[in-house]
TORVEX-218854 format. One line per field, with one value per residue (C-alpha): y, z negated, x; residue number from 0; residue in three letters. Coordinates in steps of 0.2 Angstrom, whole numbers, always signed. Layout:
N
Y <- Y, ...
Z <- Z, ...
X <- X, ...
num <- NUM, ...
residuo <- ALA, ...
//
This chain:
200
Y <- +296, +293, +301, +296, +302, +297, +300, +314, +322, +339, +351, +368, +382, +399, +414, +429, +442, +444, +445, +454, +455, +459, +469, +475, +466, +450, +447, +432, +434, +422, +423, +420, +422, +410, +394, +383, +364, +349, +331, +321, +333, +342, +360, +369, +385, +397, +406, +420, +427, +442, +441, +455, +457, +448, +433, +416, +407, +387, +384, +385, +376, +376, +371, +374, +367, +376, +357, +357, +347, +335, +329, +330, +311, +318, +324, +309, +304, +319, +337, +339, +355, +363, +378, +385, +399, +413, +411, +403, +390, +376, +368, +352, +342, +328, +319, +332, +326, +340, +340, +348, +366, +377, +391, +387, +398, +398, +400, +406, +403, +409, +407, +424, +425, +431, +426, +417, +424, +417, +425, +428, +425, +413, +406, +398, +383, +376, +359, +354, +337, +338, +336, +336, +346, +344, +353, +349, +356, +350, +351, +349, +345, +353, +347, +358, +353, +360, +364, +372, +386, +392, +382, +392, +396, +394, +375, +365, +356, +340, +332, +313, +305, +287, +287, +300, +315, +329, +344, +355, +371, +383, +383, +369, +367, +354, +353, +339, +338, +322, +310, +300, +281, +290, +288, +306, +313, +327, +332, +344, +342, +335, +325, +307, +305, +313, +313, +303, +306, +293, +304, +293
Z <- -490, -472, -456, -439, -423, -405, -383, -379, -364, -364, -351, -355, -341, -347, -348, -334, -345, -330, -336, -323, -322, -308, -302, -283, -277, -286, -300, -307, -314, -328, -330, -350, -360, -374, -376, -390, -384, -390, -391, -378, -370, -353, -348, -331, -330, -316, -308, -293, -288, -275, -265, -259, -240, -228, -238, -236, -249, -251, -267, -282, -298, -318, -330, -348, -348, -332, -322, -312, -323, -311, -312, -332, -340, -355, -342, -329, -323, -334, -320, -305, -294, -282, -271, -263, -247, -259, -268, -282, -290, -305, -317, -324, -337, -344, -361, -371, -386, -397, -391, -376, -387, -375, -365, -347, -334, -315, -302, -286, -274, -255, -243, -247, -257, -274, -269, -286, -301, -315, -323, -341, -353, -347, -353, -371, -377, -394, -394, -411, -419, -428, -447, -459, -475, -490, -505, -519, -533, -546, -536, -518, -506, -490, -476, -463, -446, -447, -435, -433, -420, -416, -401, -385, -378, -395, -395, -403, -420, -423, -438, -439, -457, -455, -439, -434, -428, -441, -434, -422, -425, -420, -438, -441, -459, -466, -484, -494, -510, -526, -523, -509, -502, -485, -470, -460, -445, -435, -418, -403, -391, -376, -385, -388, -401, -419, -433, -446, -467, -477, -493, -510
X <- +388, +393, +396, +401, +401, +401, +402, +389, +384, +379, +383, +387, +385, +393, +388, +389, +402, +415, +433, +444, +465, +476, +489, +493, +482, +480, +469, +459, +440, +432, +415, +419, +434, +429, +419, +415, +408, +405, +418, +412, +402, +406, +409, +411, +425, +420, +433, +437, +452, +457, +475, +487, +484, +497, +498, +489, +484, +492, +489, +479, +473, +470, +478, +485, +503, +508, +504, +489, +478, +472, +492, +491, +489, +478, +463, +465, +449, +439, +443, +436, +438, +425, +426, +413, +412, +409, +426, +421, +431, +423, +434, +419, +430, +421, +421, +428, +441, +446, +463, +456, +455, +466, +467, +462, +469, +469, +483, +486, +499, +501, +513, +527, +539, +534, +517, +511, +499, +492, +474, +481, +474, +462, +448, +450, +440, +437, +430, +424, +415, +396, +398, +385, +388, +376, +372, +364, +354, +342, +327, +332, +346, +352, +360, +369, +373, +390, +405, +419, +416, +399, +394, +389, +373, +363, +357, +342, +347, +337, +335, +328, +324, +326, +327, +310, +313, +306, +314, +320, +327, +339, +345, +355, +350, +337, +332, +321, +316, +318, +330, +327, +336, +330, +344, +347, +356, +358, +360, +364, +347, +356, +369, +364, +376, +374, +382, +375, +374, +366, +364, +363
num <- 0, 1, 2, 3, 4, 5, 6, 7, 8, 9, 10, 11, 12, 13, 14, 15, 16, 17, 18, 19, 20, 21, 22, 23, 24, 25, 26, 27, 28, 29, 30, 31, 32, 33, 34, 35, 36, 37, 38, 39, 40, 41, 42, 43, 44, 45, 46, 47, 48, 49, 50, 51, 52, 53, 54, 55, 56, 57, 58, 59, 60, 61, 62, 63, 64, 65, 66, 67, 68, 69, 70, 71, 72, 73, 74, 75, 76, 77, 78, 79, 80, 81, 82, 83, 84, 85, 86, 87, 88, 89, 90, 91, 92, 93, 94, 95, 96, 97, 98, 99, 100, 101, 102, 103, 104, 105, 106, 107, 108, 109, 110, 111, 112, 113, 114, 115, 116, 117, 118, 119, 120, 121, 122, 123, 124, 125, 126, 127, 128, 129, 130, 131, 132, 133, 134, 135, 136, 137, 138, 139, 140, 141, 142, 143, 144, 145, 146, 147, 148, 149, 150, 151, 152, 153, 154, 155, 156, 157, 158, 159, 160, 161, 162, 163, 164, 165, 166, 167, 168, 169, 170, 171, 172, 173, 174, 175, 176, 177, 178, 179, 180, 181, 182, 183, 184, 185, 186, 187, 188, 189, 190, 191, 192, 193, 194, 195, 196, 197, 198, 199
residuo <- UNK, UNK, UNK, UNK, UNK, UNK, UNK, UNK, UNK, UNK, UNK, UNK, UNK, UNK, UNK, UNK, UNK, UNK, UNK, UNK, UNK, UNK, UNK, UNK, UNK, UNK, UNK, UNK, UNK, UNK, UNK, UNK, UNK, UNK, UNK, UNK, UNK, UNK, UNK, UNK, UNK, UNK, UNK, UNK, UNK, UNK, UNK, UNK, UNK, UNK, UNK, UNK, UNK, UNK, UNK, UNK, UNK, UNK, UNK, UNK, UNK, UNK, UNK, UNK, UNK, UNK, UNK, UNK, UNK, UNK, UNK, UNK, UNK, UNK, UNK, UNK, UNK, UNK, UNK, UNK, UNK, UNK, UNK, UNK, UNK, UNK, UNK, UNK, UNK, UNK, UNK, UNK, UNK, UNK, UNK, UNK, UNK, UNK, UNK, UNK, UNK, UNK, UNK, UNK, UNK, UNK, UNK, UNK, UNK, UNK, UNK, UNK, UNK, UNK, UNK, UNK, UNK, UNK, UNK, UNK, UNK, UNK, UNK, UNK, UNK, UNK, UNK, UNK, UNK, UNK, UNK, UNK, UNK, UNK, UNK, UNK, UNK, UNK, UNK, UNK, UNK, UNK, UNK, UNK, UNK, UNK, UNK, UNK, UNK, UNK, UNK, UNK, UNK, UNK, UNK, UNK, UNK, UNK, UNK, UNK, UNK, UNK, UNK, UNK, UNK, UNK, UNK, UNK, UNK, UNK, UNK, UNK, UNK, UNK, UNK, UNK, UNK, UNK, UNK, UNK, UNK, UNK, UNK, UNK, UNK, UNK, UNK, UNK, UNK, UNK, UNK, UNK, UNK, UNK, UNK, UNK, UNK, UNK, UNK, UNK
//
């Protein structure tokens, strides 16, 4: 049995749950405080913030090791920043690697002393790989589409057998029965990279 995995390219857009913290003032709000994505897929963080009165605004950015994360060497190349009129702010990072799992949080910085905030907690991210688990009885196998958080915004499962797609599903399980030479996979719809068990 083998499995492998590879890039992918689904977007994931999260969901409208607003997460508000501040103080005098100040306060940061996520539109999600968790998200679970795919490796090598990509995600946008949404973000707005309020400001005590008095203070202008120089600075601000994400990040999870206290550097702006378009300065960090890990994420070079992968974050881009957008801000639009309506205070809202983007974080899309690209080509996911599960060393991304973090917490993402936002800051602020204006012009007065004291004048800096960061949104705690931020946003946390899980980034996880598709396995496929199999189980095995007499009479049948199942093979589960497995991984390690549960992805966000419910996705498609499909199933090909020997390269044919013969399911989709929200359920990430497919079961056959008798024993079979047949090659499977699985995957997220979206992603163009599954991962891949050939069952003997």
């Amino acid at each position: 049995m083998a499995l492998r995995t590879a890039g992918s390219v689904l977007v994931v857009f999260l969901g409208s749950v607003a997460v508000v913290l501040g103080q005098d003032g100040w306060s940061v709000t996520y539109t999600t405080q968790s998200i679970c994505a795919l490796k090598g897929s990509t995600v946008d963080l949404f973000c707005s913030y309020t400001y005590p009165s008095g203070h202008t605004v120089t600075t601000t950015f994400w990040f999870t090791k206290i550097v702006n994360l378009r300065d960090d060497p890990d994420y070079k190349g992968r974050v881009t920043y957008r801000s639009d009129r309506m205070n809202g702010h983007t974080l899309k990072i690209t080509d996911l690697r599960e060393k991304d799992s973090a917490a993402y949080k936002f800051k602020v910085i204006t012009d007065q002393t004291g004048g800096k905030y960061t949104g705690d907690p931020g946003v946390n991210m899980s980034v996880t790989d598709l396995q496929v688990k199999v189980t095995t009885t007499w009479w049948s196998t199942t093979l589960t589409c497995s991984t390690t958080c549960t992805l966000t915004d419910n996705p498609t499962y499909i199933w090909y057998r020997n390269s044919k797609n013969v399911q989709e599903d929200s359920s990430p399980l497919y079961s056959f029965y008798l024993k079979t030479e047949d090659s499977f996979y699985c995957a997220v719809k979206g992603i163009n990279s599954p991962a891949v068990c050939e069952c003997d």
